[in-house]
C-alpha positions in Angstrom: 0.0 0.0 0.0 1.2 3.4 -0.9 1.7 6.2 1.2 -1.1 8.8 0.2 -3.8 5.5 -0.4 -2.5 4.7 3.8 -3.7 8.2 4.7 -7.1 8.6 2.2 -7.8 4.7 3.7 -7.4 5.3 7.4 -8.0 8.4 9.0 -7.4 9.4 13.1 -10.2 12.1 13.1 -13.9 10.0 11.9 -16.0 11.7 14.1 -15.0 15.1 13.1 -16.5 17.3 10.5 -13.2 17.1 8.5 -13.4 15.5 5.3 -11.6 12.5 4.3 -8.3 14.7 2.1 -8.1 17.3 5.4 -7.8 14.3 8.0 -5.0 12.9 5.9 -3.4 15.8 6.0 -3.4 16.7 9.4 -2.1 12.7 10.2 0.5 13.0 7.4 1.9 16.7 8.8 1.4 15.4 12.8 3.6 12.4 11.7 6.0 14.0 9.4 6.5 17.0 11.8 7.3 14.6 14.6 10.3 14.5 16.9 9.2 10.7 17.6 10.2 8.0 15.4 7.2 7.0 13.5 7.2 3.8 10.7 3.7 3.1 9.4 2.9 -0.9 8.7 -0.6 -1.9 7.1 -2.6 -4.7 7.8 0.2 -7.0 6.5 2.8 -5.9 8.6 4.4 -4.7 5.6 5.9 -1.0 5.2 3.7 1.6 4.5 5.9 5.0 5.3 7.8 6.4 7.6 8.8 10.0 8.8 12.1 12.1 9.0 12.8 11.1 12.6 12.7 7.4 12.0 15.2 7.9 8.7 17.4 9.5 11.0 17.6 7.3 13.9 17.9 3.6 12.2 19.6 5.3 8.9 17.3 3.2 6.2 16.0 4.7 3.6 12.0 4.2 2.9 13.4 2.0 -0.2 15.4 0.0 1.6 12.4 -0.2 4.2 10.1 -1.3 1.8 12.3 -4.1 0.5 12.4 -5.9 3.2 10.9 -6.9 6.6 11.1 -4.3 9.2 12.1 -6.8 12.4 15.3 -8.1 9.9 16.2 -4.8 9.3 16.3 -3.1 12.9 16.4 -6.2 15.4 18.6 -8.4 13.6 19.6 -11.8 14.5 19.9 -10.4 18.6 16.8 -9.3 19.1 14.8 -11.5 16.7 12.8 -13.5 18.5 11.8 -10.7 21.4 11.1 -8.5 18.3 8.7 -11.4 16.7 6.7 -11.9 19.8 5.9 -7.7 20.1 5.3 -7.9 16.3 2.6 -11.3 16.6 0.7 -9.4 20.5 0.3 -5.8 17.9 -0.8 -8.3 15.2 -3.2 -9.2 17.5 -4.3 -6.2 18.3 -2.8 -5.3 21.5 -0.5 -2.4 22.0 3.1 -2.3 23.0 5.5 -0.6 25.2 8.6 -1.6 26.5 12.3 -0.5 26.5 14.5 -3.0 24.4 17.2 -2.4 22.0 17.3 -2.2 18.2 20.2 -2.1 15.9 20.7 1.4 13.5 21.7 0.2 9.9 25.7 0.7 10.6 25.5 -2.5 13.2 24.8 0.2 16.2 22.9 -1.2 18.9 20.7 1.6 20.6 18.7 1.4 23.4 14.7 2.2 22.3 11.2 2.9 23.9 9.0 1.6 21.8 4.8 2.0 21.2 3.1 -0.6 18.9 -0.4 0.7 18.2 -2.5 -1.4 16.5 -5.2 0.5 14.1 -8.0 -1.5 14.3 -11.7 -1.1 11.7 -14.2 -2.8 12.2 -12.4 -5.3 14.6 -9.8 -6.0 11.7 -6.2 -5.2 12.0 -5.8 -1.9 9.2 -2.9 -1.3 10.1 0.4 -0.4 12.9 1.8 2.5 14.0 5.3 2.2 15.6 6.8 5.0 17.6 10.7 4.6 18.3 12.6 6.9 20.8 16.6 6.5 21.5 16.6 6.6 25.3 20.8 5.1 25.1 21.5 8.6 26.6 19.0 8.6 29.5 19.8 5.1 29.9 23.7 6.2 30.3 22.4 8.7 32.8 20.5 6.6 35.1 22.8 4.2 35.3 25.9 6.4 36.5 23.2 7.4 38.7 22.5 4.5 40.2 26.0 3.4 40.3 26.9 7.3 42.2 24.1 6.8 44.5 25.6 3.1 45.3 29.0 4.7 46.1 27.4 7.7 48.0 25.7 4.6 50.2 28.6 3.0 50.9 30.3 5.8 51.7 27.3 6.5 54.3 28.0 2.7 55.6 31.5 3.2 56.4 31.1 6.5 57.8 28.4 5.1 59.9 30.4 2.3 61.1 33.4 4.5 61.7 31.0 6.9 64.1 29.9 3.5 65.1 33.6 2.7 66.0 34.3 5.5 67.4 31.1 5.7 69.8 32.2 2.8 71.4 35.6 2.6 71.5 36.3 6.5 72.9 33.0 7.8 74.4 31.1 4.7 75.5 35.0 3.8 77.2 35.4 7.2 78.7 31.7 6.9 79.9 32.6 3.5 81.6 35.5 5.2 83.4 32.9 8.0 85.0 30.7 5.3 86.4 33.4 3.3 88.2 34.7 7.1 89.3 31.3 7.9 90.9 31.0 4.2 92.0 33.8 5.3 94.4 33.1 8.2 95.2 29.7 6.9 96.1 31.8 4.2 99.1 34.0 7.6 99.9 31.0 9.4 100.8 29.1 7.1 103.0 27.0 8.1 104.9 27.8 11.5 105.9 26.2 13.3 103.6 23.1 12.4 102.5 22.3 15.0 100.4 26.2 14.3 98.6 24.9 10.7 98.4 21.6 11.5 96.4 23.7 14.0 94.2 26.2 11.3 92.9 23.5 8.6 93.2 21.6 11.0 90.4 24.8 11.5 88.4 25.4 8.1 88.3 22.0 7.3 86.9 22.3 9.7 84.4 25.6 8.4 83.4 24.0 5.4 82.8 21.7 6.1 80.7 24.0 8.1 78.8 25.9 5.2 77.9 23.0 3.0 77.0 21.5 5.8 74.8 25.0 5.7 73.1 25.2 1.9 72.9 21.9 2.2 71.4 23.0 4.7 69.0 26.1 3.3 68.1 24.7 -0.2 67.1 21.4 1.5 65.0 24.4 3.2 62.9 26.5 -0.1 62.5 24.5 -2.8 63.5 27.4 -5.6 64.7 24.9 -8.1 64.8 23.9 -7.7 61.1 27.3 -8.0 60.4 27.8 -11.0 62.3 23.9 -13.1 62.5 22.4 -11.4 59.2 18.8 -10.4 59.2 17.1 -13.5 60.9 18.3 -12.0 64.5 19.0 -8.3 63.3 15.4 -7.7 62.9 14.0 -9.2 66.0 16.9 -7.1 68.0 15.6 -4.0 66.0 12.0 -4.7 66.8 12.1 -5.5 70.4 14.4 -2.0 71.1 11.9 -0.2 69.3 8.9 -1.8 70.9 10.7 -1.4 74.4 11.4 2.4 73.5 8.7 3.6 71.8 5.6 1.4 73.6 4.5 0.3 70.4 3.9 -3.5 69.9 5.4 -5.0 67.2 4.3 -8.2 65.8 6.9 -10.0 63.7 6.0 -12.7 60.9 9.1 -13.6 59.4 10.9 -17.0 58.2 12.8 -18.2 61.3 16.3 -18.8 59.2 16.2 -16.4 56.3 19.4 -17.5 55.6 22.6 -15.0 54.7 22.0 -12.8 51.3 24.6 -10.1 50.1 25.6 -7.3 52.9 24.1 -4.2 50.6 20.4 -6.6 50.1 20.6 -7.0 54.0 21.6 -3.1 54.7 19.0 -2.0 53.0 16.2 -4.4 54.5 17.5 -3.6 57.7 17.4 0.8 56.6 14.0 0.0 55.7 12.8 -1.5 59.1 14.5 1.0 61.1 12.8 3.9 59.0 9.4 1.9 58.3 8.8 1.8 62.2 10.6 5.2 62.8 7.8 6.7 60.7 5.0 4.7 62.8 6.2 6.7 65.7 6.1 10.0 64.1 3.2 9.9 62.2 1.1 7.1 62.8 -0.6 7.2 66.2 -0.5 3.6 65.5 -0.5 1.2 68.9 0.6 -1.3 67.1 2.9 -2.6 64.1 3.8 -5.5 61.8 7.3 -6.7 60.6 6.2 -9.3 57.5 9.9 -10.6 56.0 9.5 -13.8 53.9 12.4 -15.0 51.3 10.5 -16.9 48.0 12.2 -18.7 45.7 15.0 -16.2 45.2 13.4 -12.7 46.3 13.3 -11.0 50.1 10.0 -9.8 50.4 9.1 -6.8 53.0 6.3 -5.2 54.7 6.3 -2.8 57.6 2.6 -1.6 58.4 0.9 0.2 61.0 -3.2 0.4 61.8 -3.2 4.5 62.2 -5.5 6.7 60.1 -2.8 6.7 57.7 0.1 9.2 57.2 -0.9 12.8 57.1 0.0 14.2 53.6 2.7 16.5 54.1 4.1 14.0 56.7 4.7 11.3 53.9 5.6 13.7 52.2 8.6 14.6 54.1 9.1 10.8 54.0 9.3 10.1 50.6 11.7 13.4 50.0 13.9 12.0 52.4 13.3 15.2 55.1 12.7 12.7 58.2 15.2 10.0 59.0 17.2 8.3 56.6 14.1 8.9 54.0 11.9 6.6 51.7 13.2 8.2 48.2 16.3 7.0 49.2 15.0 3.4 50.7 13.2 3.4 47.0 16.1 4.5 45.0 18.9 1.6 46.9 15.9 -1.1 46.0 15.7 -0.3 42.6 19.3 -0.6 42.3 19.1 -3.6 43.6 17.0 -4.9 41.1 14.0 -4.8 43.5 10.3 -2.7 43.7 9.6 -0.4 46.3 5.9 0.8 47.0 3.9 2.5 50.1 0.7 2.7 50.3 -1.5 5.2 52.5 -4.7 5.2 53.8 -7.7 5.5 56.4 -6.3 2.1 57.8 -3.0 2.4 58.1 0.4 2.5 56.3 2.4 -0.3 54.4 5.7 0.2 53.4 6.9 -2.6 51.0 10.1 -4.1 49.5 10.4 -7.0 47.0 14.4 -7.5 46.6 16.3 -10.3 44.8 18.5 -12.2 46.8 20.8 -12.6 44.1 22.7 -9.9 41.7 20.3 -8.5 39.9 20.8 -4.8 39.2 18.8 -2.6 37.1 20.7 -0.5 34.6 
């Protein structure tokens, strides 16, 4: 089929008061005129036309594009068979989108978003419109993204286990030495001075607590028993001090030997916990929360949910921009680099916060 008998034959406008010629032309100038690759099939799948854009990108001309099949030409012998079954679902009238590659006429192979719209009259396939945008750049992009962001997080984890370090080797140390000093001076006062004895009796308390907020702190920043157990009794620690803190009950559902999965899979399950219930206590006004951890068949699967009224706006807000705590665009971003999904959900009953990982490598990019 021709070019101009591909317009006069199948129009976009049918309902309007346009006539046949002028709804041509307004197809015909909205395709030509467009900075999206556009190729034009009929009912055949063969090549009907194509415009400027699509020239440009794959570098065939519309002879060479009418010579032969359009999946040989641009798919080649890599992509062949993922480019047959989009070609057979539009053929059956069903549309397309995905991101895939296709291969330019000097051998390049670029990365592509593609939309397969199937024109259907009369429930009969007329023809297929395929739109072709080079996305190799953005592609480039995200992934030194994704790869930055990884280095910026492990930069975070070793300064967190060197404050870690440091929190427990100089201040929790020094800390020690002023409750044995006040432990003596407690026997030197006796009982001569009451009032003496209450003063260092308070001190002393205080001390304490000083060095079990910092103990506290120190192992939330560089968990040693992640390290050292994995998440099957990292979790369970990390509920029970924030139930005991915070008066919140936690339920826990999870698989009682998850096994060991790679450190970054089990530092960011671990982030999300600690932030999941950190954002019960701030927004919530839940009584209660729910740990759900399950590993199937090669994926970590994560829940953290709460039975408030749900997350004010602005609050979640703050969450997902990463204003509160160590944030949920950044829990989302590390999952996807993973290779995993990331999803909350907000509403009259409650909060979920959810995490599907893959235990094994499986990064996106």
């Amino acid at each position: 089929m021709k070019e101009h008998e591909f317009f006069e034959t199948h129009t976009m406008f049918p309902s309007t008061r346009m006539d046949a010629g002028t709804s041509a032309a307004y197809l015909r100038a909205l395709i030509e005129n467009s900075p999206i690759a556009i190729v034009v099939l009929d009912g055949q799948y063969r090549y009907a036309m194509c415009n400027p854009a699509f020239e440009k990108l794959f570098q065939y001309t519309p002879k060479e594009l009418s010579s032969a099949d359009l999946d040989d030409l641009i798919a080649g012998p890599e992509m062949a068979d993922e480019a047959a079954c989009l070609s057979g679902r539009v053929m059956r009238g069903n549309k397309v989108h995905t991101i895939t590659q296709r291969r330019r006429r000097d051998g390049m192979m670029l990365d592509v978003e593609i939309y397969g719209i199937p024109l259907m009259v009369d429930d009969r396939l007329a023809g297929v419109y395929g739109m072709y945008q080079d996305v190799t750049e953005r592609n480039k992009a995200q992934t030194a993204f994704r790869e930055i962001s990884g280095q910026l997080e492990n930069l975070q984890q070793e300064e967190r286990r060197r404050l870690a370090r440091d929190l427990h080797d100089s201040t929790s140390q020094e800390l020690a030495v002023l409750n044995w000093n006040l432990t003596r001076l407690m026997n030197l006062v006796g009982d001569r001075d009451d009032a003496l004895k209450t003063l260092v009796r308070q001190t002393k308390e205080i001390a304490y607590e000083c060095s079990a907020r910092i103990r506290s702190v120190a192992y939330l920043l560089h968990p040693p028993l992640l390290v050292e157990a994995g998440l099957t009794q990292a979790v369970p620690w990390l509920a029970e001090g924030f139930e005991q803190r915070s008066g919140i009950r936690v339920t826990l559902d999870m698989n009682p030997d998850l096994g060991r999965c790679r450190d970054e899979v089990e530092i960011a399950v671990f982030r999300i916990v600690q932030e999941g219930l950190a954002n019960v206590l701030r927004h919530s006004r839940s009584p209660v929360a729910k740990i759900s951890l399950h590993r199937n068949a090669g994926w970590l699967e994560l829940a953290v949910s709460d039975r408030g009224k749900g997350h004010a706006r602005e609050a979640l807000m703050q969450a997902r921009d990463g204003r509160n705590g160590i944030g949920i665009s950044g829990m989302r971003e590390r999952v996807e680099q993973l290779g995993g999904w990331f999803q909350i959900d907000s509403n009259e009953d409650g909060t979920t916060v959810m995490a599907t990982i893959p235990t094994e490598v499986n990064f996106h990019g």
